[in-house]
ZAMARGU-4260 file (C-alpha; in steps of 0.2 Angstrom, whole numbers, plus 5000, padded with zeros to 4 digits):
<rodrens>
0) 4903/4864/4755 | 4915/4877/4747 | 4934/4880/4752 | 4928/4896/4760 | 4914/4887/4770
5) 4927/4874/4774 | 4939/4885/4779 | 4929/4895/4791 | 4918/4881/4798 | 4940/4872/4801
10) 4942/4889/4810 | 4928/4888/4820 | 4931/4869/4826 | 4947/4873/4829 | 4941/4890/4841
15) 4930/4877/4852 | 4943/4866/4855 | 4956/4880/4858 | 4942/4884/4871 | 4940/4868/4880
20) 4957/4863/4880 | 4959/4882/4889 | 4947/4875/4900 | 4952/4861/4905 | 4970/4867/4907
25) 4967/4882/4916 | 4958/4874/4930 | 4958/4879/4947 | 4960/4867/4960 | 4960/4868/4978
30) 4968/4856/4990 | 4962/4854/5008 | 4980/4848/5016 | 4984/4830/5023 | 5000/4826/5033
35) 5012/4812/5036 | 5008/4797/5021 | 4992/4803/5016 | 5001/4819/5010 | 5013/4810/4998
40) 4998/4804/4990 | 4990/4821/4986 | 5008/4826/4982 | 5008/4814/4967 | 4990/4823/4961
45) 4996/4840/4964 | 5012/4837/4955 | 5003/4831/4939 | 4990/4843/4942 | 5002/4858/4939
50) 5010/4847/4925 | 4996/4848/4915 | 4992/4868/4917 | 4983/4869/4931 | 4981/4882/4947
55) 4984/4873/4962 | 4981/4881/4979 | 4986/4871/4995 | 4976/4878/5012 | 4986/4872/5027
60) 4992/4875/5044 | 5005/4885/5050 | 5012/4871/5060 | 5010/4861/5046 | 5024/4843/5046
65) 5023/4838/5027 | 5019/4854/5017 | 5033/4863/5009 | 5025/4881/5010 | 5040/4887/4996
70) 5028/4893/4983 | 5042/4890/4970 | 5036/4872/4969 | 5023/4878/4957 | 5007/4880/4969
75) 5001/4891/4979 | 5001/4891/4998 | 4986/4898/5010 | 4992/4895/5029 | 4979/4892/5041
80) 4987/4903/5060 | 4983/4886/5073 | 4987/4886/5092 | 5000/4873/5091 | 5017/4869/5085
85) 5023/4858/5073 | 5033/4847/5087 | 5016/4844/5094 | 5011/4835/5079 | 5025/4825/5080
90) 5026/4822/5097 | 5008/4818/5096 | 5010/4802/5083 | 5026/4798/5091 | 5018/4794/5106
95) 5003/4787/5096 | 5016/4776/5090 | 5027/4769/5104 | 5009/4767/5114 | 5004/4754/5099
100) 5021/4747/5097 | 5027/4743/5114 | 5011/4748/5127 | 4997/4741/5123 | 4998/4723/5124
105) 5001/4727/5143 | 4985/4735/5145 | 4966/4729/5147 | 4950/4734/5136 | 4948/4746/5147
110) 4965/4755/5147 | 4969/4753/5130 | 4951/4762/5128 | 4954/4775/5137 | 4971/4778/5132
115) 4965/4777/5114 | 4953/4790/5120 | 4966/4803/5128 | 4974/4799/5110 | 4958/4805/5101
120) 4954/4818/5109 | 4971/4826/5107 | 4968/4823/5089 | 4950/4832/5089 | 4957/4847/5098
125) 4970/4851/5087 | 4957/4848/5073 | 4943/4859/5079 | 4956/4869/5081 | 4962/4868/5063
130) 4943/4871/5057 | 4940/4886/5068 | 4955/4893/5060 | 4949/4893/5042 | 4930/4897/5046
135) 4935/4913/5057 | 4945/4919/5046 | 4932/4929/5034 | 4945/4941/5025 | 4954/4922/5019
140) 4937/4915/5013 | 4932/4929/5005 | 4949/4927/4995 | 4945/4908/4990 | 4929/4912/4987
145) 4936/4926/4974 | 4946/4913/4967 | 4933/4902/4959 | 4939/4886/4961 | 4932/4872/4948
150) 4937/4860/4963 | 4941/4856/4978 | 4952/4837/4985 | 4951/4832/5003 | 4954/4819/5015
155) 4943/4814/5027 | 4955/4808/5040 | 4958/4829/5041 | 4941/4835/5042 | 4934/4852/5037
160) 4939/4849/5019 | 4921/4844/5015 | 4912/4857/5025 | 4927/4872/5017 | 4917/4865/4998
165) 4902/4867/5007 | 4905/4885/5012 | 4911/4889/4994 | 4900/4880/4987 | 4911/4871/4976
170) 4910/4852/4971 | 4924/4841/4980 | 4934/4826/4978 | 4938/4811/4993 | 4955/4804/4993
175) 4957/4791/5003 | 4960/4771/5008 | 4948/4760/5005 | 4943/4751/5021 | 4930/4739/5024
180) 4929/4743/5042 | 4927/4760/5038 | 4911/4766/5042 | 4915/4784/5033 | 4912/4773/5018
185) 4897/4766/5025 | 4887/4775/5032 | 4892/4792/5023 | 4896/4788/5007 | 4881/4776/5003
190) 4893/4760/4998 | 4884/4741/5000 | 4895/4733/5012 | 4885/4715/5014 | 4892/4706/5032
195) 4890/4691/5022 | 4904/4691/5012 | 4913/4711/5015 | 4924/4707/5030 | 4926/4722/5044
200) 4946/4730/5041 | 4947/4723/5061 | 4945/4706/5057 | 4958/4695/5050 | 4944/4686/5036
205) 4941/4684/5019 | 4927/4687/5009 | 4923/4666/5011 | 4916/4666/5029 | 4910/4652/5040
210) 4895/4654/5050 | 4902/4661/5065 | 4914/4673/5057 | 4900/4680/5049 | 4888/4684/5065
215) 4909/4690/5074 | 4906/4703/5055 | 4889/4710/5056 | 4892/4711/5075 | 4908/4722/5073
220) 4899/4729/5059 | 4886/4736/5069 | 4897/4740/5085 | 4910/4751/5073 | 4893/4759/5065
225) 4888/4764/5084 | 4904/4772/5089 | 4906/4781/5074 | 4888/4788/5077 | 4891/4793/5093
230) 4909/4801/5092 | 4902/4810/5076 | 4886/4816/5086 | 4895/4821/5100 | 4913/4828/5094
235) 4908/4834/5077 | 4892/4838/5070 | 4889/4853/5084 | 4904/4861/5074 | 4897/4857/5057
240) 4880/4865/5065 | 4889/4879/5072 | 4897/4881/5053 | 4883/4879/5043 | 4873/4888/5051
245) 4859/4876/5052 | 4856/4857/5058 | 4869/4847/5047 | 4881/4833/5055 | 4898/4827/5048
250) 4890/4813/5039 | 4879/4821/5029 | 4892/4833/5024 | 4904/4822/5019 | 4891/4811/5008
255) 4889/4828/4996 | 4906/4822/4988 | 4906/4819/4968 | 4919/4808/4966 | 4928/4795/4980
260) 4947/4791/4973 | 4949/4775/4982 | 4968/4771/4984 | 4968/4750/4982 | 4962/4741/4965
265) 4957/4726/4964 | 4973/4716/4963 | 4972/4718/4981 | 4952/4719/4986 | 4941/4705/4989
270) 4925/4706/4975 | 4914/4717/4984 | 4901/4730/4976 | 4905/4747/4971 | 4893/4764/4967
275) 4900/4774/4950 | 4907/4787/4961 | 4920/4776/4970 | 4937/4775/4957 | 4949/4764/4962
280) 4969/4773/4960 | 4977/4761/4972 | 4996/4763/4967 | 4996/4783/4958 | 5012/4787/4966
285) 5021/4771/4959 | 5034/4772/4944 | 5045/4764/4935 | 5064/4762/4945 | 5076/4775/4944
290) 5095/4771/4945 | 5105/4770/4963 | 5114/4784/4971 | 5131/4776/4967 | 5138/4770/4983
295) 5122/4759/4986 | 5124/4754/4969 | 5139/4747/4974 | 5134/4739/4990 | 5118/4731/4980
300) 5130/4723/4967 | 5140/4716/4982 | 5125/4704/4985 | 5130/4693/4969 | 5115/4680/4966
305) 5109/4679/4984 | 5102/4697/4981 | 5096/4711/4995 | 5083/4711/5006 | 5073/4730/5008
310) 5067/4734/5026 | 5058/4751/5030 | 5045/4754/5044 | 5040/4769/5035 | 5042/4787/5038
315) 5034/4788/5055 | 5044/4776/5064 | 5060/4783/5070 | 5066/4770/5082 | 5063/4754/5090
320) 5069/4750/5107 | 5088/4744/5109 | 5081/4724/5111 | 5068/4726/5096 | 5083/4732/5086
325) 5097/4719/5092 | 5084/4705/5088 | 5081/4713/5070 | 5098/4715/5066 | 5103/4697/5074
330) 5091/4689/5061 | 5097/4699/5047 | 5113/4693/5051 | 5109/4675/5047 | 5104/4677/5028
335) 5114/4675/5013 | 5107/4693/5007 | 5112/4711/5009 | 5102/4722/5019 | 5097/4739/5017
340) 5089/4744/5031 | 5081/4761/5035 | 5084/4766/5053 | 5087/4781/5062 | 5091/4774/5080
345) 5106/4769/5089 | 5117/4756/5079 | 5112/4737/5086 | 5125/4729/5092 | 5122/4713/5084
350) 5124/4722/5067 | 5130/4711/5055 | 5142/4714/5040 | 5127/4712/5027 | 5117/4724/5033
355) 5117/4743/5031 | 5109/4755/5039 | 5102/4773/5031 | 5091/4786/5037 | 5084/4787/5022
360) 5082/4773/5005 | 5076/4778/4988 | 5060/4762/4992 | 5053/4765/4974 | 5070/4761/4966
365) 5077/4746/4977 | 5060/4737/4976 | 5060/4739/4958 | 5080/4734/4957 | 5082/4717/4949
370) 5091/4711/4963 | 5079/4714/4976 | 5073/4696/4984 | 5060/4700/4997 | 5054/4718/5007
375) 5050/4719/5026 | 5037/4733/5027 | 5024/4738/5041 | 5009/4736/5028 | 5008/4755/5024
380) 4998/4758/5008 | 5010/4765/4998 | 5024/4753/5003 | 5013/4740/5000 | 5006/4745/4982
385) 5026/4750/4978 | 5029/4731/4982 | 5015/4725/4972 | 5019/4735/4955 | 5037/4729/4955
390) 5032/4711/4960 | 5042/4709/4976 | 5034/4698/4990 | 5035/4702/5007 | 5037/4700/5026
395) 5024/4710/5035 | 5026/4717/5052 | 5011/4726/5056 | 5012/4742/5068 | 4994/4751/5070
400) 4979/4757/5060 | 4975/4749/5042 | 4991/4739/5042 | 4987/4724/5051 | 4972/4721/5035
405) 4983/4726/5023 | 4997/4712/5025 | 4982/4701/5029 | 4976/4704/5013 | 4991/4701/5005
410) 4995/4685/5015 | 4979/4676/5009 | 4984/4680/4991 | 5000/4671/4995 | 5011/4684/4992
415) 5018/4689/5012 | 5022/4682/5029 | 5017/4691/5045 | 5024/4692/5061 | 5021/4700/5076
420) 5037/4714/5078 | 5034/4713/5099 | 5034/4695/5101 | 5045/4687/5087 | 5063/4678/5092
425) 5078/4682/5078 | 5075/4665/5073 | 5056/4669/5068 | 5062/4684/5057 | 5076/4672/5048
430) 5064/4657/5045 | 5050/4669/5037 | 5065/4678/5025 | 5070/4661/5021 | 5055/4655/5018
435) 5047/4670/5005 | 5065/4672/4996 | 5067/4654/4995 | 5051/4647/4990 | 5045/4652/4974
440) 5026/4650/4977 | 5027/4669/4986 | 5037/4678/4969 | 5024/4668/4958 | 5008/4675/4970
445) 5015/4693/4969 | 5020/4694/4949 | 4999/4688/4949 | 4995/4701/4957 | 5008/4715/4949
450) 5002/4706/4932 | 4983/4713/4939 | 4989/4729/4944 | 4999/4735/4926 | 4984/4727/4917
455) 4973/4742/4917 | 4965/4754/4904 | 4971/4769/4912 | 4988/4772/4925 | 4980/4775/4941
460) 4986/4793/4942 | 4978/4796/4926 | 4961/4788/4931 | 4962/4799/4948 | 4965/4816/4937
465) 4954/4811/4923 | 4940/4812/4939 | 4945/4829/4946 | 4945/4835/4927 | 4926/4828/4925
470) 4921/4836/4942 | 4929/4853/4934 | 4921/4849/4915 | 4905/4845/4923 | 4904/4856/4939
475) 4901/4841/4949 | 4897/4825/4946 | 4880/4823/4956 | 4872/4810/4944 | 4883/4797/4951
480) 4878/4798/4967 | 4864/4785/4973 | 4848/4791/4979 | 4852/4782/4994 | 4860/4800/5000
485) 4842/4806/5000 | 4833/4792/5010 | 4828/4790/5026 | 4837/4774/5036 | 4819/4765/5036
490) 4817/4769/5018 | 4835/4764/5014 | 4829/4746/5020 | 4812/4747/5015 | 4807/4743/5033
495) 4791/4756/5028 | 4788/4744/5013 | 4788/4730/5023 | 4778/4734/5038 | 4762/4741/5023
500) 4764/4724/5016 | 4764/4715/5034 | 4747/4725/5037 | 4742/4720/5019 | 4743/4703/5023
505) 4737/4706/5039 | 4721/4714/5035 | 4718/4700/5023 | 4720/4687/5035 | 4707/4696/5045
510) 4695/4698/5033 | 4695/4679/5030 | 4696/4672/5046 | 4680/4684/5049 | 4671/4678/5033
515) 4675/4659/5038 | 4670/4661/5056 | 4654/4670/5050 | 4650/4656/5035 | 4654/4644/5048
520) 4640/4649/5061 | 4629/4654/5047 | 4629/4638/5040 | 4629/4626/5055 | 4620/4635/5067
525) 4603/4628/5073 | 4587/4636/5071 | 4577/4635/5086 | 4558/4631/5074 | 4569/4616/5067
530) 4574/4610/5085 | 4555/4610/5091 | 4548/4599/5075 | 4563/4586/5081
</rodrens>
């Protein structure tokens, strides 16, 4: 090859890389919104999303909680007009909340079931309503639809993301927490979950189940299955009918995603099987510690060698009643350590000198200061995957929803202590911070599983962009999907494979005990000639 060839044909390589780097760049992605924790999470994609050179649109509601709608933040907005108010929201989960935390165990089966049920349907009002917002509003679709978006990332605990792809026709990504009792996962995704050994997210197992835990598994298994068949059949797929124009259900439409983003890994999972579409990115939003704001700077080096002790409930709980928080801050007052405590109701009055209270705490960066002993945490995901990656064990007191298997998990691995926040005396929450600050075998269990969790190919926000960019580089990513999507529940379980080979088997038996019975007479019956000479 001459210099002139080799010129031209370094020009032209040089063009087709320039052109897919462009591409991949200059993406355009859409976002259907979250709220509350599930929208930190998407934050952390869109952030890096933009940081890389791509297009990010944000479709919400108008009476969104979480969404800054300032479009100086480097994405654009899309705001979806929705017959509520943003206090609604709130007021909604508060009251979801305080039902959990101080109602419920004063109710039956059948209150807490129908309270649960006022709950739900609140939830799926305000929904429908978000849905029949987007879908009657032609001049905004026609705009996405203009757009031409490579992408599009939803949560499925805010539906309508899936069906808005389906309407665009675009190819779409799942974020969301992996949960084994889940029967989104299940039932609509396609993924194995074996009652033998995949314990349900209700139940307080392992994956190493006695006989009886496993018929209490593929009992709740099947009842959870049920439920969420009938609620989807009877609250949602009428819409996605109404939508699409055609017989379609909310299973179906949410089994069309490419790519599910899972946010857990396996330092906190049991072995379980996957399908190449499920990516684990449990822990994309952690980093590395920043530096104190300089007055808690201060107060943390106040602690000296006894250290501090981190408590948050998350974002979502404001308050506690006055005796929850007089027997919090009585125990806290009976440790060595300091206490940053975050807490936005009336002062206790048994506040003790070591403890502080702030409305806010920068989490990340106290859990990954040195000083930091132990972290009592209501089992959220993100607190609990900011806990893993700095190595901090912890004391769990579970509220509602997925927290109550998340600590579980984390207490079988020996890294946390659970408690019950309704029922526990001071003396309960003092001896279980004595017990994970003071015995080593709890920082040992969680370095294990931080060790697990930095020991990967790829950070877990660049595995869960890399996905969105091979949806975008690939326009989908349908050849990971199982074939399962495409079968029928009999021929899912080969129930039509079974009952041909049944009537196999049982024509042969058949024809054999036919053949038998008629060699049988042929050969021993009596001829009546033969009878007569006798």
């Amino acid at each position: 090859m001459s210099a002139s060839e080799r010129a031209a044909f370094s020009f032209l390589l040089l063009l087709c890389l320039n052109q897919t780097l462009q591409y991949v760049t200059a993406g355009k992605v859409l976002f259907w919104s979250a709220e509350f924790s599930h929208w930190l999470n998407m934050k952390v994609i869109i952030d890096e999303l933009i940081a890389r050179g791509h297009n990010v649109t944000i479709v919400t509601q108008s009476a969104t909680v979480s969404v800054n709608t300032d479009q100086s933040l480097g994405y654009n907005v899309e705001i979806i007009q929705v017959p509520y108010t943003k206090q609604d929201l709130i007021n909604n989960m508060d009251g979801f909340i305080n039902y959990w935390m101080y109602e419920v165990q004063h109710d039956n089966i059948i209150q807490t079931s129908l309270k649960i049920k006022e709950i739900l349907d609140m939830i799926k009002e305000q929904n429908h309503a978000l849905c029949r917002g987007i879908f009657g509003d032609e001049d905004l679709l026609e705009k996405l639809r203009k757009e031409q978006f490579d992408v599009l990332l939803t949560d499925p605990m805010f539906l309508c993301g899936d069906l808005l792809a389906l309407k665009l026709n675009l190819p779409f990504v799942i974020s969301l927490r992996f949960s084994y009792g889940s029967a989104i996962e299940r039932l609509c995704g396609q993924l194995p979950t074996p009652s033998s050994y995949v314990p349900a997210a209700s139940l307080t197992y392992t994956d190493h189940m006695d006989f009886l835990q496993r018929v209490k598994n593929l009992l709740l298994n099947l009842i959870l299955d049920f439920i969420f068949k009938l609620m989807t059949a009877a609250r949602w797929d009428p819409l996605y009918t109404e939508f699409v124009g055609k017989p379609t259900s909310l299973c179906e439409t949410i089994g069309k995603a490419d790519i599910w983003l899972i946010r857990t890994y396996w330092d906190f999972e049991y072995p379980r099987p996957l399908l190449p579409n499920f990516k684990f990115v449990g822990g994309l939003h952690c980093k590395p510690a920043k530096p104190l704001p300089k007055e808690m700077e201060k107060f943390v080096q106040s602690s000296g060698d006894d250290g501090i002790v981190v408590f948050s409930l998350g974002s979502m709980v404001k308050n506690l009643t006055k005796e929850r928080a007089n027997t919090i801050a009585s125990a806290l007052g009976q440790i060595p350590q300091k206490v940053l405590w975050r807490y936005a109701g009336e002062k206790p009055e048994t506040l003790a000198p070591n403890t502080r209270i702030f409305d806010w705490i920068p989490q990340n960066d106290l859990l990954g200061h040195p000083k930091t002993k132990t972290f009592v945490t209501h089992g959220g995901t993100n607190g609990l995957y900011e806990a893993i990656y700095h190595g901090v064990p912890m004391v769990g007191l579970p509220l509602f929803g997925d927290q109550s298997d998340n600590l579980n998990h984390m207490k079988t691995k020996g890294a946390a202590v659970i408690l019950d926040l309704n029922k526990m005396e001071s003396k309960d929450l003092t001896q279980a911070l004595n017990d994970v600050i003071n015995n080593p075998l709890y920082k040992e269990s969680m370095m294990r599983l931080s060790r697990i969790h930095h020991d990967q190919p790829m950070k877990p926000l660049d595995q869960a962009v890399y996905w969105i960019e091979f949806v975008m580089r690939h326009k989908g990513a349908k050849h990971l999907r199982v074939e399962a999507h495409n079968l029928t529940w009999y021929q899912y379980h080969c129930l039509d494979v079974a009952a041909f080979l049944i009537s196999v088997i049982a024509l042969v038996v058949f024809i054999f005990v036919k053949t038998c019975s008629w060699l049988f007479r042929k050969c021993f019956r009596k001829t009546p000639g033969k009878s007569k000479k006798e």
